[in-house]
PASEBA-1860 file (N, C-alpha, C; in nm, 3 decimals):
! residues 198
1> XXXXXXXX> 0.083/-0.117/0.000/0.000/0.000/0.000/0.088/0.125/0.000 ~ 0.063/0.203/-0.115/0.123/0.305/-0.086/0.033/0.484/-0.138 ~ 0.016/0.548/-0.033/-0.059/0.675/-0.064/-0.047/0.755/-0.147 ~ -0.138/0.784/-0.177/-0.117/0.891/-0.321/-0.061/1.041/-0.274 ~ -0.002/1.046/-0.134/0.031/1.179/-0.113/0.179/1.124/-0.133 ~ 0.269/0.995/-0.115/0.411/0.969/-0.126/0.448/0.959/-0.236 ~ 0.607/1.000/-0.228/0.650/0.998/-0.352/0.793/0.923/-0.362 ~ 0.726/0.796/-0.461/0.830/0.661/-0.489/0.883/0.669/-0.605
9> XXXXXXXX> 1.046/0.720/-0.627/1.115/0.682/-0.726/1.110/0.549/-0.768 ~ 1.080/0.531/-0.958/1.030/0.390/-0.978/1.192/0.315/-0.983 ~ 1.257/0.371/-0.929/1.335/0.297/-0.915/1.429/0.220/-0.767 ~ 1.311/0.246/-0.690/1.329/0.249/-0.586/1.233/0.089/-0.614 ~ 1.311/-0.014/-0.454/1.245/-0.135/-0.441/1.102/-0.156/-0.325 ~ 1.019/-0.174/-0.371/0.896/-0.192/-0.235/0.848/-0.343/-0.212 ~ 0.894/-0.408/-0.129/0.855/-0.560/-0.126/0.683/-0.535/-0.115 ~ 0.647/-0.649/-0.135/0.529/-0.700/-0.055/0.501/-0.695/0.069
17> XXXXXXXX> 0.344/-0.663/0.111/0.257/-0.575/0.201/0.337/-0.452/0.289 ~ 0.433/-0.400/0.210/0.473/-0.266/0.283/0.363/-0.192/0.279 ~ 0.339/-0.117/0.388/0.238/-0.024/0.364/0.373/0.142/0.395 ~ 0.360/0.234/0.318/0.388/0.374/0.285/0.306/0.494/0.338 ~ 0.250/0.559/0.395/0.178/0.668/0.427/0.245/0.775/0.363 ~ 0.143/0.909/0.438/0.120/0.986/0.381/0.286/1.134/0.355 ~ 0.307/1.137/0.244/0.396/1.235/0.215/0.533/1.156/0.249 ~ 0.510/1.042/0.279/0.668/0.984/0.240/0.737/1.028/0.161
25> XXXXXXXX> 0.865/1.023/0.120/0.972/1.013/-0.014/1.090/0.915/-0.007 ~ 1.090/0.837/-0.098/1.130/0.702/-0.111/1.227/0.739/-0.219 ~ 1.389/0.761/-0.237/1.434/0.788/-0.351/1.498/0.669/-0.451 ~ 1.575/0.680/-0.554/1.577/0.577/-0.622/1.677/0.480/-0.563 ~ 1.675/0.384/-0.643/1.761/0.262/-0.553/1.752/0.252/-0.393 ~ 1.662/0.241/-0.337/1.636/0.232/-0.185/1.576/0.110/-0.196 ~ 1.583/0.065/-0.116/1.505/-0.116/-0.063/1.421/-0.128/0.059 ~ 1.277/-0.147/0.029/1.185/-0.119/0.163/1.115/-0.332/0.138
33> XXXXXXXX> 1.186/-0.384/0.282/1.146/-0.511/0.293/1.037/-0.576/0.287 ~ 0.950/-0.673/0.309/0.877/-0.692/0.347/0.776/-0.666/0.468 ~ 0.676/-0.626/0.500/0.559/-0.602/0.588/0.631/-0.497/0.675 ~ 0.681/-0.358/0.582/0.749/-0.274/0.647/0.645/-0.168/0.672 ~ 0.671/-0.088/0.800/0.557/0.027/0.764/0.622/0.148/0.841 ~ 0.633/0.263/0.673/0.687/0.384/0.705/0.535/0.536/0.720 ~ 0.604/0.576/0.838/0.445/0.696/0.862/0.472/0.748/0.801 ~ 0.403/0.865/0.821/0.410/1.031/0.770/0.524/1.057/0.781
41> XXXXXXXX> 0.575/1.121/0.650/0.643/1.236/0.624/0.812/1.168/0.639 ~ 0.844/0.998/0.623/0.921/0.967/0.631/1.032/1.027/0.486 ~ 1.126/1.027/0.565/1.232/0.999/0.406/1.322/0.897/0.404 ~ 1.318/0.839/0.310/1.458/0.734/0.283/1.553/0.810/0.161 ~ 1.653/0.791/0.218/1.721/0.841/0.079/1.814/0.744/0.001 ~ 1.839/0.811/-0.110/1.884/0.684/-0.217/1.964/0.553/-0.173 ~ 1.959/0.460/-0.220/1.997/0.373/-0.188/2.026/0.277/-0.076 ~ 1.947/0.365/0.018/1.924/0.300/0.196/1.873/0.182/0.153
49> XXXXXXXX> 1.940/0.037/0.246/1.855/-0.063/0.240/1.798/-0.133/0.398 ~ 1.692/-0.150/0.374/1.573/-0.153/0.495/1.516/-0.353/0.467 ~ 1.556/-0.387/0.587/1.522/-0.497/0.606/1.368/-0.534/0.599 ~ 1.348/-0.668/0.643/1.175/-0.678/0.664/1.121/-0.669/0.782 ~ 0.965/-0.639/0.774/0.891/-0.601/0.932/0.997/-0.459/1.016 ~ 1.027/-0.385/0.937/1.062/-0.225/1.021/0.967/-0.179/1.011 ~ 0.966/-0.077/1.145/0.875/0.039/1.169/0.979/0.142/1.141 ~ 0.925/0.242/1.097/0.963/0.376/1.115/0.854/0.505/1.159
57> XXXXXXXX> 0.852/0.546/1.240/0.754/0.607/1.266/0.734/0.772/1.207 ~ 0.665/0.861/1.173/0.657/0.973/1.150/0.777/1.079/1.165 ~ 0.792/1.118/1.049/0.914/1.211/1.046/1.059/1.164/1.059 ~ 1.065/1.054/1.027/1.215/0.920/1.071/1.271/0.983/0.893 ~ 1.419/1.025/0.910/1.513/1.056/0.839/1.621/0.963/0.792 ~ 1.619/0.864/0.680/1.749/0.795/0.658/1.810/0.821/0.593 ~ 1.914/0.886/0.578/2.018/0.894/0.525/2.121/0.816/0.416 ~ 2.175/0.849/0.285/2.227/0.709/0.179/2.346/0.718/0.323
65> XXXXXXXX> 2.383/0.556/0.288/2.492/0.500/0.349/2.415/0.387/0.451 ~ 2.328/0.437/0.473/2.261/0.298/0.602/2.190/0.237/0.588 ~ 2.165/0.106/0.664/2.129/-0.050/0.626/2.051/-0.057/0.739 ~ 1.930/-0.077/0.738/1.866/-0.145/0.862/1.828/-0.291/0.837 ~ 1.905/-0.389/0.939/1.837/-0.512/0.924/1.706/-0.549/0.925 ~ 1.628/-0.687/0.968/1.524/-0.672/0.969/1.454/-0.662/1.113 ~ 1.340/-0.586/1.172/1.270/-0.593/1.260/1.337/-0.452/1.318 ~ 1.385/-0.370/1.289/1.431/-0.262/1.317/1.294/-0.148/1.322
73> XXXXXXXX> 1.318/-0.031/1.464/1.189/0.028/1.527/1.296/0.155/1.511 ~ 1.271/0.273/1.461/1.288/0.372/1.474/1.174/0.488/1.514 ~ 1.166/0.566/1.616/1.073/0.613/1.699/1.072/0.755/1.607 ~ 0.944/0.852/1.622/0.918/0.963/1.553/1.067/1.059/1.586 ~ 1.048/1.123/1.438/1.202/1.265/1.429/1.326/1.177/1.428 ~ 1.310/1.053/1.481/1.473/1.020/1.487/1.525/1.023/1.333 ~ 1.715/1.051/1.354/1.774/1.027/1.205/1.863/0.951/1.146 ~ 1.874/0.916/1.079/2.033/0.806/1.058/2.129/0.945/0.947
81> XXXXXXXX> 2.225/1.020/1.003/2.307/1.117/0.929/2.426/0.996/0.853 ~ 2.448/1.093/0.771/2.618/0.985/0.690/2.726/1.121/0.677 ~ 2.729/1.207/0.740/2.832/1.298/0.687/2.921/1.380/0.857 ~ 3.027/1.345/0.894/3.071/1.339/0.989/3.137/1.517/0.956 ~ 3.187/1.564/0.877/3.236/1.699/0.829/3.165/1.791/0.718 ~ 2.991/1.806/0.756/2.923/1.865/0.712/2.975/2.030/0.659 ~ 2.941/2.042/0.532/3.004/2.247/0.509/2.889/2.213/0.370 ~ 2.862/2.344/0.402/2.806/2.387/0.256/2.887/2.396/0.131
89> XXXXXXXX> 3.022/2.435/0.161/3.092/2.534/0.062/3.265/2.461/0.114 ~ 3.323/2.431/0.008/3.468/2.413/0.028/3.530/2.503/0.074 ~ 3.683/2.508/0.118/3.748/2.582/0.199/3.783/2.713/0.137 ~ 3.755/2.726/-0.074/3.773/2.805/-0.150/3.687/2.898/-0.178 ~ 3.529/2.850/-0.079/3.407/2.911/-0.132/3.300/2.821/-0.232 ~ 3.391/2.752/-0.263/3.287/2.684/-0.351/3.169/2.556/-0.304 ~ 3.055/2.596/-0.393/2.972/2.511/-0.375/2.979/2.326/-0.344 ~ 3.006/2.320/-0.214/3.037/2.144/-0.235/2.935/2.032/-0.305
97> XXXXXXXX> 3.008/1.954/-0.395/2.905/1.832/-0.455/2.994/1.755/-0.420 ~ 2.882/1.620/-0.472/2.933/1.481/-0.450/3.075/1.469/-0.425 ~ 3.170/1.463/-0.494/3.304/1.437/-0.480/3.361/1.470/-0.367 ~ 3.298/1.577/-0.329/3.425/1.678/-0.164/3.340/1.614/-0.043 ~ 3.292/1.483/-0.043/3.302/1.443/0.107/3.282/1.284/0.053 ~ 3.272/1.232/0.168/3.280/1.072/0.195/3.181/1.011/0.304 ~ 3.085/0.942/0.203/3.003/0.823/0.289/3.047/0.811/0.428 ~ 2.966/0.830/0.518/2.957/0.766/0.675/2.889/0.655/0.664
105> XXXXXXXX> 2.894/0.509/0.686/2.829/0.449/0.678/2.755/0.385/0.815 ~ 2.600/0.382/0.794/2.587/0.328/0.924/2.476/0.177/0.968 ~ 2.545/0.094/0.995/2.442/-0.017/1.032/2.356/-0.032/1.140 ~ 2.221/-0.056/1.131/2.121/-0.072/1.266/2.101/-0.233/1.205 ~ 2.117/-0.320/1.359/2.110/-0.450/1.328/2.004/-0.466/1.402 ~ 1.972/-0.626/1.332/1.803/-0.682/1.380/1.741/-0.621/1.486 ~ 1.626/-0.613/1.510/1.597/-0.579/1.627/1.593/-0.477/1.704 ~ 1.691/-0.410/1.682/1.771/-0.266/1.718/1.647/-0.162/1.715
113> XXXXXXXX> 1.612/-0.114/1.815/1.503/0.022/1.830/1.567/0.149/1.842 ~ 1.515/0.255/1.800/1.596/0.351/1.830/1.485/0.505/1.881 ~ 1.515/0.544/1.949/1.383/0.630/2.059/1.381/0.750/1.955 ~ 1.225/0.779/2.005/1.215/0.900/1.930/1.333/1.010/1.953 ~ 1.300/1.087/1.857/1.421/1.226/1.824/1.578/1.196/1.861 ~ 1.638/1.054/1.871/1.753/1.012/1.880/1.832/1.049/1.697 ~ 1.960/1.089/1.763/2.032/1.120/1.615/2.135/0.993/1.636 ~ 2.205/0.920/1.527/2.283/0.840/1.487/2.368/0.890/1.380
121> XXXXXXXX> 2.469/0.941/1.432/2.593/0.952/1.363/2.656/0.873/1.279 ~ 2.709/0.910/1.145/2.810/0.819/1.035/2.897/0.749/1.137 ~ 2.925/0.629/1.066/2.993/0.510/1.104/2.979/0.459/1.212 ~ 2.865/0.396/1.257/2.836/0.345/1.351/2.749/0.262/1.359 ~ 2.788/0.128/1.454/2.639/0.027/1.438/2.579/-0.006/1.562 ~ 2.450/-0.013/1.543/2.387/-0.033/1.681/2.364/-0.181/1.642 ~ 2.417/-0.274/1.755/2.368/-0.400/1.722/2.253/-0.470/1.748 ~ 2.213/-0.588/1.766/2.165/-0.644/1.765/2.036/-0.653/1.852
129> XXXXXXXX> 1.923/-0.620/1.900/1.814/-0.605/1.967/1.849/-0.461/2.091 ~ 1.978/-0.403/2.020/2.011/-0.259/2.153/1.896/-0.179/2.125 ~ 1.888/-0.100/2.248/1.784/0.010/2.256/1.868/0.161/2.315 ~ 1.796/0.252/2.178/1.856/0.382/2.206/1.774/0.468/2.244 ~ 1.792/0.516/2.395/1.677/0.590/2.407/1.638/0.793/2.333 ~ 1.545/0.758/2.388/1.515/0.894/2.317/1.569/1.016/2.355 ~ 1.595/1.069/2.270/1.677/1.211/2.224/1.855/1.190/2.282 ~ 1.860/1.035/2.228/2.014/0.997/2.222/2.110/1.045/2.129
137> XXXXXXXX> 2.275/1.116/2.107/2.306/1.099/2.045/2.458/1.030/1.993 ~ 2.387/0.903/1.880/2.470/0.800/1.911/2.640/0.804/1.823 ~ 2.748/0.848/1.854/2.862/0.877/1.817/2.959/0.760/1.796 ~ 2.913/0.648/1.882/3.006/0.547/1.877/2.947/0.398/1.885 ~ 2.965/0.287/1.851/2.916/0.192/1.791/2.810/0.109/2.007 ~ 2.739/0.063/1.919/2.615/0.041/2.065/2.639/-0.117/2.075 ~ 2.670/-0.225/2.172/2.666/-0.349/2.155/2.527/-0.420/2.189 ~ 2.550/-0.567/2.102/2.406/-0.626/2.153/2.343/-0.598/2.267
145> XXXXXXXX> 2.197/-0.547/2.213/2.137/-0.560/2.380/2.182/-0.439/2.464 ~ 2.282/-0.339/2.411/2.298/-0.269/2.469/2.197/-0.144/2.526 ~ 2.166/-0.060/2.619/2.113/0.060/2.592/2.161/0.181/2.676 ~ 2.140/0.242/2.577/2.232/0.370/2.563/2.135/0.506/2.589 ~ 2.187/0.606/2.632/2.128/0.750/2.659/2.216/0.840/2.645 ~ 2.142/1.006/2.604/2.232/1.076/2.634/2.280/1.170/2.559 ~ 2.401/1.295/2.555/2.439/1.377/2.465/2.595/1.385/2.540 ~ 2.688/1.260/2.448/2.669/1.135/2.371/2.648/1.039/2.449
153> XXXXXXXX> 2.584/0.939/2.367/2.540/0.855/2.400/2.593/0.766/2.501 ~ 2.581/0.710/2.603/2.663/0.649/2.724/2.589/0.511/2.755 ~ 2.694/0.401/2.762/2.605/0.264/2.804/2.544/0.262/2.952 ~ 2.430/0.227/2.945/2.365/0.237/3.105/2.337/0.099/3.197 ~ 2.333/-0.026/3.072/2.271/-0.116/3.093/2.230/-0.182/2.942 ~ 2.155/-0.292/2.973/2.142/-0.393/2.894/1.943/-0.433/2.881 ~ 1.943/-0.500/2.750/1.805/-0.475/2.751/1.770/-0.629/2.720 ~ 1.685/-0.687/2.792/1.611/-0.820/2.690/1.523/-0.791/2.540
161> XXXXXXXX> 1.523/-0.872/2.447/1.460/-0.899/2.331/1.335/-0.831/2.315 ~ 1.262/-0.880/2.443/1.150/-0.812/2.481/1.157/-0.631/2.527 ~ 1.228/-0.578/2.503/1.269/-0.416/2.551/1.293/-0.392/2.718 ~ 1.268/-0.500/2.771/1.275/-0.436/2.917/1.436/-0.468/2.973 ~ 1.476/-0.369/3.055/1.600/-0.341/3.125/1.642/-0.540/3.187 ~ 1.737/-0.529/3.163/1.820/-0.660/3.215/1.826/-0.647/3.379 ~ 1.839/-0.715/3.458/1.904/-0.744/3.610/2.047/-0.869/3.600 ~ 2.146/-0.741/3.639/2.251/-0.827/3.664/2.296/-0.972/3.817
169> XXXXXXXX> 2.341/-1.001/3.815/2.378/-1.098/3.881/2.499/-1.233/3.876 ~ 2.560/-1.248/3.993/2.655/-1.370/3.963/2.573/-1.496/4.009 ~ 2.646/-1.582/3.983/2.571/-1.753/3.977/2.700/-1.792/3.945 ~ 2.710/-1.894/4.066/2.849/-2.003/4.018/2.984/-1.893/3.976 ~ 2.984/-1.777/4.039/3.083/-1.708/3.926/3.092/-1.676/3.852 ~ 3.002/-1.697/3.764/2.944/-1.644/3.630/2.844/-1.523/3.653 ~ 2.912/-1.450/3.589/2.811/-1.280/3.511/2.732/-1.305/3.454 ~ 2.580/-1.309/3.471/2.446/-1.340/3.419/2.350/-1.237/3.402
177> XXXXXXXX> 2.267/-1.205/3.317/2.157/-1.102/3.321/2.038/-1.162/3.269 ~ 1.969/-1.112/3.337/1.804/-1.196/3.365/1.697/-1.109/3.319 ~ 1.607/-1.117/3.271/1.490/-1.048/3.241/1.359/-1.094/3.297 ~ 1.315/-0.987/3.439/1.228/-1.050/3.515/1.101/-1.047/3.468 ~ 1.062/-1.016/3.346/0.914/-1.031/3.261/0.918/-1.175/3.203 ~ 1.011/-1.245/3.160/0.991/-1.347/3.090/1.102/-1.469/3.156 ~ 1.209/-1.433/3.222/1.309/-1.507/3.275/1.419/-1.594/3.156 ~ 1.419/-1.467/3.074/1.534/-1.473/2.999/1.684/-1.468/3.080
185> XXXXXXXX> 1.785/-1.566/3.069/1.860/-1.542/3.106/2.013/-1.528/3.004 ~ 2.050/-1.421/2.998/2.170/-1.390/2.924/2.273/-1.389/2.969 ~ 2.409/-1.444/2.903/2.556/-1.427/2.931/2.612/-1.420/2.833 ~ 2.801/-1.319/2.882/2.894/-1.262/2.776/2.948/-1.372/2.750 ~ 2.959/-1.409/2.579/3.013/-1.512/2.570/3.195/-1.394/2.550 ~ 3.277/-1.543/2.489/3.394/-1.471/2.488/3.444/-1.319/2.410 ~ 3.335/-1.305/2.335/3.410/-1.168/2.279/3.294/-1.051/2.334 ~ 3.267/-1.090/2.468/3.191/-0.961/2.511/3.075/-0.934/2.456
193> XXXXXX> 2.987/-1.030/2.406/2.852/-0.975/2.310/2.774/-1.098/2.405 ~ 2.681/-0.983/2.416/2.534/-1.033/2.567/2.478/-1.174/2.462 ~ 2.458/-1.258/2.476/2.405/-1.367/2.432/2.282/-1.469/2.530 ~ 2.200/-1.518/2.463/2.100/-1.585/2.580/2.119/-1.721/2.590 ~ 2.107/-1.788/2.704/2.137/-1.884/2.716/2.052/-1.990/2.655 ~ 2.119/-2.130/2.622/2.047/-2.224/2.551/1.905/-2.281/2.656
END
C-alpha cells in the first residue's frame, strides 16, 4: 500500500505488504522489505537498504549510506546522518558536490530500536536487539542488547529482546543477566557480546 500523497522513485524497491503513508519520499535505488511500515512524512534516501517487518515512525530521516536489518523500530524525528564533516561550501568558497566528502556508513542491526528524536551519527552500528533511548546521540558503535542515553550517547545497561531493562547478577561465578518479565537469562560469551542462554 502506498498513498497517493508519497512519492516513490520507480526505481526504488517496495517488497510486498509494505504499507507507505502519507507524504513519504522514497528515492531511487532504496530497498523497503517486506511487511514494512513507514508513517508520515518519512524519508529514505537513495539507496538506503531496509530490512523486513521495520517500523519507522513519522518524520524518521534515513540517510544514503545505512542499512537497517530486519525488525528494526525507529521512533518519531529520529535520524540516521552519513556525513561526519558537514560544510556547505569548500574551503575556497565553492559550492560542495558529491566528490568533496565521503560516505559515513551506518548499520542498525536486527531488532535494534531507536527512541524518538535520537540522532545516529556516520559510522556506527547499533547492534543487535540494543535500545537507544530517546533524544540519544549515538557517536560510537552500541553493543548487543545494549542501551544507551544521552548527549553522547553512554552505556547504562542492557536490555532483553523483549525491551525491558536486564538485572545483573553472579551464579556459580558467572556474570548473568536476567529479564524479570519473561526469565530470559543472558551471558557474555567470549568476545563480550550479551548472548542468551540455551
Amino acid at each position: 500500500m502506498i498513498h497517493p500523497t508519497a512519492e516513490v522513485d520507480p526505481r526504488a524497491q517496495i517488497s510486498a505488504n509494505a504499507k507507505i503513508w502519507h507524504y513519504c519520499q522514497i528515492r531511487q535505488d532504496a530497498r523497503i522489505g517486506n511487511e514494512c511500515i513507514l508513517g508520515k512524512g518519512v524519508y529514505v534516501d537513495f539507496g538506503v537498504q531496509i530490512g523486513n517487518q521495520c517500523k519507522l515512525q513519522n518524520g524518521v530521516k534515513v540517510y544514503h549510506g545505512a542499512t537497517l536489518e530486519d525488525g528494526v523500530f525507529m521512533g518519531p524525528q529520529s535520524c540516521i546522518l552519513n556525513d561526519k564533516n558537514p560544510r556547505a561550501i569548500t574551503p575556497d568558497g565553492a559550492l560542495k558536490s558529491d566528490a568533496d566528502w565521503e560516505v559515513g556508513l551506518v548499520l542498525i542491526r536486527r531488532g535494534a530500536s531507536i527512541g524518538a528524536g535520537a540522532l545516529i551519527l556516520p559510522n556506527v552500528t547499533v547492534g543487535e536487539f540494543a535500545l537507544v533511548g530517546s533524544g540519544a546521540v549515538v557517536t560510537r558503535n552500541v553493543p548487543n542488547r545494549g542501551l544507551v542515553v544521552g548527549n553522547p550517547a553512554r552505556l547504562i545497561g542492557y536490555v532483553c529482546d523483549c525491551g525491558r531493562r536486564l538485572t545483573e547478577r553472579v551464579m556459580d561465578g558467572k556474570r548473568e543477566l536476567i529479564c524479570a518479565h519473561d526469565s530470559w537469562i543472558f551471558e557474555f560469551d567470549a568476545n563480550e557480546n550479551l548472548v542468551r542462554q540455551a
